[in-house]
N, C-alpha and C positions, 0 to 999 in steps of 0.2 A: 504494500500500500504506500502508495505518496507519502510524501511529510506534509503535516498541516501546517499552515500559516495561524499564528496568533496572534490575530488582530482583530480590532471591532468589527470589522465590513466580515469574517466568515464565521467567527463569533466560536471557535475551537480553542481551548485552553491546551496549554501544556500537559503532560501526562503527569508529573509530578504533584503538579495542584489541584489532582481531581478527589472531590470528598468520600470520605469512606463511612462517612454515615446518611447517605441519601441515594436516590435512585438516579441516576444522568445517564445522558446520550452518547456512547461509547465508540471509537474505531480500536478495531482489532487488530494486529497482525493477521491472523489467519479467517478471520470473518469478512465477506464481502460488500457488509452492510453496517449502516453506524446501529445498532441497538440500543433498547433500552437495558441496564445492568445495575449490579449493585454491588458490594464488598460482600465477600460471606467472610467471617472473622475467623469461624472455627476452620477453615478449609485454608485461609489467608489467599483468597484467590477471588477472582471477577467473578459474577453467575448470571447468566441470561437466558433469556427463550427462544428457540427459532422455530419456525411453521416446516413441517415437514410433512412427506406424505408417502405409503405404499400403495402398493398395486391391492388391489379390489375388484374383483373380475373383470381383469386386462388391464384396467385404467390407475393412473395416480391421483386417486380419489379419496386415501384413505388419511386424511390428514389430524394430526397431533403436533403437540408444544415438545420439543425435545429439550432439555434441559442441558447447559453448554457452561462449563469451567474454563478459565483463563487466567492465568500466571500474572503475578503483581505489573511484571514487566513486559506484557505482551498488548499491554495498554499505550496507545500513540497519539491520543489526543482526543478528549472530551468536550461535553459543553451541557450548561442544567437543562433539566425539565422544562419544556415553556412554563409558565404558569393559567389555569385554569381558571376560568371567569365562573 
């Protein structure tokens, strides 16, 4: 994955400053998409959801949340929550 710019106009923080007691919008090294994630303490490791799916007579219809660990440092730049009206 790129490196991200941190600045106001794409609005991605450094990986260092991203909090570990809240839920934020994460790029991965090996994920191809920025997620939503969060610190697991006990694991010491990122935890996220991805949509995934098997086969269901023929088709990739059969879809489920797969649950995804990632290493303190396999984190490349973050940015929070929007906030919700």
């Amino acid at each position: 994955m790129k490196e991200f710019e941190s600045t106001l106009i794409t609005g991605w923080q450094p990986a260092e400053t991203a909090p570990k007691d809240n839920v934020i919008i994460a790029c991965f090294d090996d994920c191809p998409i920025p997620v939503s994630a969060t610190w697991n303490e006990p694991e010491q490791q990122w935890v996220f959801s991805l949509v995934d799916a098997d086969l269901y007579q023929g088709k990739r219809n059969d879809t489920f949340f797969k649950t995804e660990y990632e290493c303190a440092n396999a984190l490349k730049a973050w940015m929070p929550m929007p906030e919700l009206a």
